[in-house]
C-alpha positions in Angstrom: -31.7 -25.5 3.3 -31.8 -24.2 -0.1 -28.6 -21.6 -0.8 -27.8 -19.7 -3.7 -24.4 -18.1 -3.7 -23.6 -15.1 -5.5 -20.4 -15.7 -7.0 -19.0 -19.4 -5.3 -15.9 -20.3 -7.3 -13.1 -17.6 -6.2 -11.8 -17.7 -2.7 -14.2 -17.1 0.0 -17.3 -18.2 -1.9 -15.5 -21.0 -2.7 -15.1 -21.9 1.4 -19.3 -21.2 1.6 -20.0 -23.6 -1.3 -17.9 -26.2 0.6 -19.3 -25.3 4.1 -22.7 -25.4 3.4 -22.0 -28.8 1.4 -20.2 -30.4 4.2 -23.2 -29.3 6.7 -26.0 -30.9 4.0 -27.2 -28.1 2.7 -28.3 -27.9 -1.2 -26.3 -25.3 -3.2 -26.6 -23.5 -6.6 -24.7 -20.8 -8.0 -25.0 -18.3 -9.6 -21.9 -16.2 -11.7 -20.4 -15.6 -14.8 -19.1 -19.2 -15.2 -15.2 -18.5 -15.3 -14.8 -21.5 -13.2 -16.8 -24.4 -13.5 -14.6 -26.8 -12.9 -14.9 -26.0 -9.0 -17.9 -27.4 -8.1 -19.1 -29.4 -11.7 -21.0 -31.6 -9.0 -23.6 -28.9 -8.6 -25.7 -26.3 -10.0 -24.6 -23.7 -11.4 -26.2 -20.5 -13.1 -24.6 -18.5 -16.0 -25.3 -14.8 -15.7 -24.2 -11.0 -15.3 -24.8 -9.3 -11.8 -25.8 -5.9 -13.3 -27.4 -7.5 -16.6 -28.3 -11.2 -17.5 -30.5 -12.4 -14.4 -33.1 -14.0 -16.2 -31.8 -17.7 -14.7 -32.4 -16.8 -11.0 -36.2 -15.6 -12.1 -39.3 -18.1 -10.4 -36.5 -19.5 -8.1 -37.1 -20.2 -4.8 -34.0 -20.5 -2.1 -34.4 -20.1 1.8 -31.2 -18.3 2.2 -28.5 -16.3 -0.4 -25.1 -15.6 0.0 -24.0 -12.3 -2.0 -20.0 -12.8 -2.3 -19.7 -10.3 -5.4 -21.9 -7.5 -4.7 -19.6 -4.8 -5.0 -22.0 -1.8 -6.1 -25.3 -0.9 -4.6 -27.0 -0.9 -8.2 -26.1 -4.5 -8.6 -27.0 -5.4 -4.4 -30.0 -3.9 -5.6 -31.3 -6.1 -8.4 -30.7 -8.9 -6.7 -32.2 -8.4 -3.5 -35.3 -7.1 -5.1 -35.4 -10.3 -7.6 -34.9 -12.3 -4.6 -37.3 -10.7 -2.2 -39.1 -13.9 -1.2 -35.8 -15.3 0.3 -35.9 -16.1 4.1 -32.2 -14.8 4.6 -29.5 -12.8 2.9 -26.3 -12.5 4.0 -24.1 -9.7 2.5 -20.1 -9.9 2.5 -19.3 -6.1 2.9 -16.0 -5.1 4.5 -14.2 -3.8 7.2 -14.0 -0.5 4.4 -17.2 0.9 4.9 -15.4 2.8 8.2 -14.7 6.4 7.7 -12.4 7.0 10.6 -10.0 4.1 11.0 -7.4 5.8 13.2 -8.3 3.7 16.5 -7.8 0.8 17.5 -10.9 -1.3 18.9 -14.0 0.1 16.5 -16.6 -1.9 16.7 -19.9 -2.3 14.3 -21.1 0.9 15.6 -18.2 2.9 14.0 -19.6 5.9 11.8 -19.6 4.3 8.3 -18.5 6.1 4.8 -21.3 7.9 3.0 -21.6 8.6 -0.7 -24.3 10.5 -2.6 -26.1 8.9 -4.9 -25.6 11.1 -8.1 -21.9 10.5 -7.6 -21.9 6.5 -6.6 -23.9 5.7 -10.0 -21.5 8.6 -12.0 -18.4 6.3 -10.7 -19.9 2.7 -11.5 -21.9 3.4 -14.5 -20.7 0.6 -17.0 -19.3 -1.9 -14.5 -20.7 -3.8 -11.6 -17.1 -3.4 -9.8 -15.4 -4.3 -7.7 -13.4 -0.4 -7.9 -10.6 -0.2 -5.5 -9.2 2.9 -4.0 -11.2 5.7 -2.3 -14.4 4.4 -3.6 -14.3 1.0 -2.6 -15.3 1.3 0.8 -17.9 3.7 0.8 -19.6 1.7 -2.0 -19.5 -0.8 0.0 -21.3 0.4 2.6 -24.2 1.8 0.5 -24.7 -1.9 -0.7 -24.7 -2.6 2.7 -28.0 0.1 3.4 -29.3 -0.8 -0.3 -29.7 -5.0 0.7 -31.5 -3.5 3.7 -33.9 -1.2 2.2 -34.6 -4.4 -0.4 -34.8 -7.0 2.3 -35.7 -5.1 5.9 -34.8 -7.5 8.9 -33.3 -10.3 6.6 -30.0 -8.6 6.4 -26.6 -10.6 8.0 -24.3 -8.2 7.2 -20.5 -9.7 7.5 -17.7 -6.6 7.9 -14.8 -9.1 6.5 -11.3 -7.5 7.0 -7.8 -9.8 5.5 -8.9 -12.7 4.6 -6.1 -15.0 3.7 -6.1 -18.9 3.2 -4.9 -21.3 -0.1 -7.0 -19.3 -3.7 -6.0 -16.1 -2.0 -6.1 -14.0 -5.1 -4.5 -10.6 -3.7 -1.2 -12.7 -3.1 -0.5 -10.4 0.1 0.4 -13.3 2.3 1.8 -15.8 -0.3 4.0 -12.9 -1.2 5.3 -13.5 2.2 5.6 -17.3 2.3 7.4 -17.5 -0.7 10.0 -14.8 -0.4 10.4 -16.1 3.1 11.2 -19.6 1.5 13.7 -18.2 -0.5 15.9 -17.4 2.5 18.5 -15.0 2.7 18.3 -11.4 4.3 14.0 -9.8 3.9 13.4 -6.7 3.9 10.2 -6.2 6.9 8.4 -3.4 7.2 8.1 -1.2 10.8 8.3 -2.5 13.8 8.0 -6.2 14.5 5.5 -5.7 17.4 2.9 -3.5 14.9 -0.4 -5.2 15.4 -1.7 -7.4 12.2 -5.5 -8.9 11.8 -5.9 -11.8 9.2 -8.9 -14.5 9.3 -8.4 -18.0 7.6 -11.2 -18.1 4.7 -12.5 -21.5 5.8 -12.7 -20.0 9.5 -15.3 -17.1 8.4 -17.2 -19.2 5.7 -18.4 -22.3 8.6 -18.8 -19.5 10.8 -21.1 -17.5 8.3 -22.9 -21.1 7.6 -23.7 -21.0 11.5 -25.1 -17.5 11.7 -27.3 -18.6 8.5 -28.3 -21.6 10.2 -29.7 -19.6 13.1 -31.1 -16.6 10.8 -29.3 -14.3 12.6 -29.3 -11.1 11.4 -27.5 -7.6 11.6 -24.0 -6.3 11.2 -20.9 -8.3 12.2 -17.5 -7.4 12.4 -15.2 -10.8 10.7 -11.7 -10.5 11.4 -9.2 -12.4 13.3 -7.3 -13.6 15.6 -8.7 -13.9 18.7 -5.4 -12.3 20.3 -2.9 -9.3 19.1 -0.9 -11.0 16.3 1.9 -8.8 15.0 3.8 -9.0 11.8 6.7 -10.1 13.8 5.0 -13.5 14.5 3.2 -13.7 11.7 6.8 -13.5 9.9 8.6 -15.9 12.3 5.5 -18.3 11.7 6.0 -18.1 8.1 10.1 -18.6 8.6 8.9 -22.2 10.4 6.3 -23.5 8.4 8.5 -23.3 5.0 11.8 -24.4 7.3 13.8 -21.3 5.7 17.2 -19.9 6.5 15.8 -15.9 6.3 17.0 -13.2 8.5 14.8 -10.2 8.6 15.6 -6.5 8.6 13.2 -4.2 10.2 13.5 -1.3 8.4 12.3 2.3 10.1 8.5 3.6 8.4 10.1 6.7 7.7 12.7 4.7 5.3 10.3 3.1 3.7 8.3 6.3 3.2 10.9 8.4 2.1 12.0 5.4 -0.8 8.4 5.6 -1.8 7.6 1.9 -0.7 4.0 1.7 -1.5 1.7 0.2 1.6 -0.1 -2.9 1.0 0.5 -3.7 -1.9 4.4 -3.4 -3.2 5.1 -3.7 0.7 2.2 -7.2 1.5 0.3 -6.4 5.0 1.6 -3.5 5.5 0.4 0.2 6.6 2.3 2.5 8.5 1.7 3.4 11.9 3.4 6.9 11.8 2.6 7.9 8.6 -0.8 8.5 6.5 -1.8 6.7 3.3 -1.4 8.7 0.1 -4.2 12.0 0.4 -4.9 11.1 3.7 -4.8 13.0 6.6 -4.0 10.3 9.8 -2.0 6.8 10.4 -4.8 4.2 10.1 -3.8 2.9 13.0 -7.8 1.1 13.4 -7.9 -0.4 10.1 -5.7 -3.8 11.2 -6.8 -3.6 14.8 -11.0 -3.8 14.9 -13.6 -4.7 17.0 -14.4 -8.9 16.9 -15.9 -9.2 20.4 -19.7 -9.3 18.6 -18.3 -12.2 16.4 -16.6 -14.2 18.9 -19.3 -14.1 21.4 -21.8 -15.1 18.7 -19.6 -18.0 17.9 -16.6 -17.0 15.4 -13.7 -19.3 15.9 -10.3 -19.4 14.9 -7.8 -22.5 13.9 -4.0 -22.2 15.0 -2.1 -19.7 12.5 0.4 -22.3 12.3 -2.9 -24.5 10.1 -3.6 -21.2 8.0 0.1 -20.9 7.0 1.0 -24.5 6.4 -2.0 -24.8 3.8 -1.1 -21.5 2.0 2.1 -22.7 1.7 1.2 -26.3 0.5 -0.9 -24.1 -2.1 1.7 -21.7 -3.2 4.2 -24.5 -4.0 1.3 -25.7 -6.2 1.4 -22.6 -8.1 3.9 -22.8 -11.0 6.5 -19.9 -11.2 5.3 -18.4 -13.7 1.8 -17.4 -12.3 1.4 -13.1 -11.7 1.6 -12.5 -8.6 -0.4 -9.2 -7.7 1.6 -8.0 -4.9 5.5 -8.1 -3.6 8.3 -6.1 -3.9 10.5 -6.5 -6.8 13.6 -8.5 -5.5 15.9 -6.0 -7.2 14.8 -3.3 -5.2 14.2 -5.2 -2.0 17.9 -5.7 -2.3 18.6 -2.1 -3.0 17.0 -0.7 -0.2 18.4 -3.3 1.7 21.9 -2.0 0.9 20.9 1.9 1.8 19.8 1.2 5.1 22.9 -0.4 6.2 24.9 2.3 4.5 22.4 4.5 6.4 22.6 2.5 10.0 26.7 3.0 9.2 26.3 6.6 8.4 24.1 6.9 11.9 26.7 5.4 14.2 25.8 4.9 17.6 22.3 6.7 17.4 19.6 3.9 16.9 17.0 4.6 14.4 13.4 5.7 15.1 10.7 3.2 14.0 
């Protein structure tokens, strides 16, 4: 086949070019051109997603891959510039679910809604991506606005962590390298707390597949194919970089009342007891969703053991000096590391809730 990729260079579009390569396919991208030195073996487009798309005009391709569509404006435009295409598969995210408090939700789950007035008030003058509140139900209006461009061509792919070597958010490098480092870590909750990740390479032959099939519809992407929790995602980290580290679990409600922020300053983690910032419930659903429709429709998974040795191999590529997007500082990891134990003295005999 003929496939265009929206975007192809980063992380996961990176994994697609290279799928879709290995399997004999044709490729061409299309993006802004930050990083040509990825795939110089290949086309490659120069233009804007919400302006220049004057390149991708009186092309023909029988399926596109839209990696970067993070706004329905942009989704938009494409899809209708592309309306001859066979096949379009749209990377959305796990996100676009308004009520992630359960576990199990599945691609029926009631999705985020957003009127139009206020979506093009909150993206005017960028095609995105905008994080926070937003991101999400954006995300699931690009989802409807591919549809309405494109009815019945639509492969829909509800990604959640995805993690593997380029991974730009640095949530699970964070983790390797500290870990590497040794020494006592700081861990959040309780080792048992249920985690979802899915290698990048994993989703992006899988997605190839589905596109190979033409199959169609809305598709929950996230992984494993058993409960992982951070405990063995942790130890499994402590093994592949042969480290010395001893973990403290520290209690949610520490970490709360210290103003640890979730996810980001804290890598992986949301608490189970407590709601985000202006929410209202635990997201207890958000690392803990529905894959059954994947797996039985052929999504696989390679050993975590794989996943982690490659970030790792990556990470020790990076030089030391590269910023790093998420971690805590290790000044303050060692800080609050210090009051719990004077907090565990204080509390004697009486364990501490998690």
């Amino acid at each position: 086949m003929n496939i265009l990729i929206l975007g192809g260079t980063r992380f996961l579009g990176r994994y697609l070019a290279k799928a879709a390569i290995e399997k004999g396919h044709d490729v061409t991208l299309f993006n802004r051109g930050s990083n040509p030195y990825v795939f110089p073996e290949i086309e490659q487009l120069k233009g804007d997603r919400d302006g220049n798309l004057e390149m991708l005009k009186g092309r023909q391709w029988d399926a596109v891959i839209d990696t970067s569509g993070f706004i329905p404006r942009t989704v938009s435009k494409s899809c209708r510039l592309l309306n001859q295409v066979k096949h379009y598969t749209y990377i959305s995210s796990i996100s676009v679910y308004s009520d992630p408090t359960e576990p199990g939700i599945d691609e029926n789950g009631v999705v985020h809604t957003l009127n139009d007035d206020k979506a093009e008030e909150i993206t005017r003058g960028t095609a995105g991506p905008i994080y926070g509140e937003y991101y999400g139900p954006l995300k699931s209006l690009s989802e409807k606005a591919a549809e309405k461009e494109l009815p019945g061509k639509i492969l829909a792919i509800r990604a959640g962590q995805i993690v593997g070597p380029y991974d730009y958010t640095d949530r699970l490098p964070y983790w390797l390298k500290r870990i590497a480092e040794g020494g006592e870590i700081l861990a959040p909750g309780r080792p048992g707390r249920p985690i979802q990740i899915i290698d990048a390479r994993d989703l992006a032959q899988w997605i190839i597949q589905m596109i190979e099939k033409s199959m169609t519809g809305t598709y929950n992407a996230v992984g494993p194919d058993y409960t992982l929790t951070m405990g063995q995602l942790l130890e499994g980290c402590k093994k592949v970089t042969k480290s010395n580290a001893a973990f403290t679990w520290v209690s949610e409600k520490f970490l709360n009342d210290n103003k640890v922020e979730p996810w980001g300053e804290m890598p992986l983690w949301i608490p189970e007891k407590f709601p985000l910032p202006g929410g209202k419930e635990p997201l207890n659903g958000f690392l803990a969703v529905g894959n059954d429709k994947a797996i039985n429709n052929g999504l696989t998974f390679r050993p975590l053991s794989e996943t982690l040795k490659d970030i790792w191999n990556w990470e020790k590529s990076r030089p030391e000096s590269a910023d790093r997007k998420a971690g805590i500082h290790r000044q303050h990891e060692s800080d609050l590391l210090g009051l719990w134990k004077q907090l565990k003295e204080k509390d004697g005999k009486n364990p501490i809730v998690f």
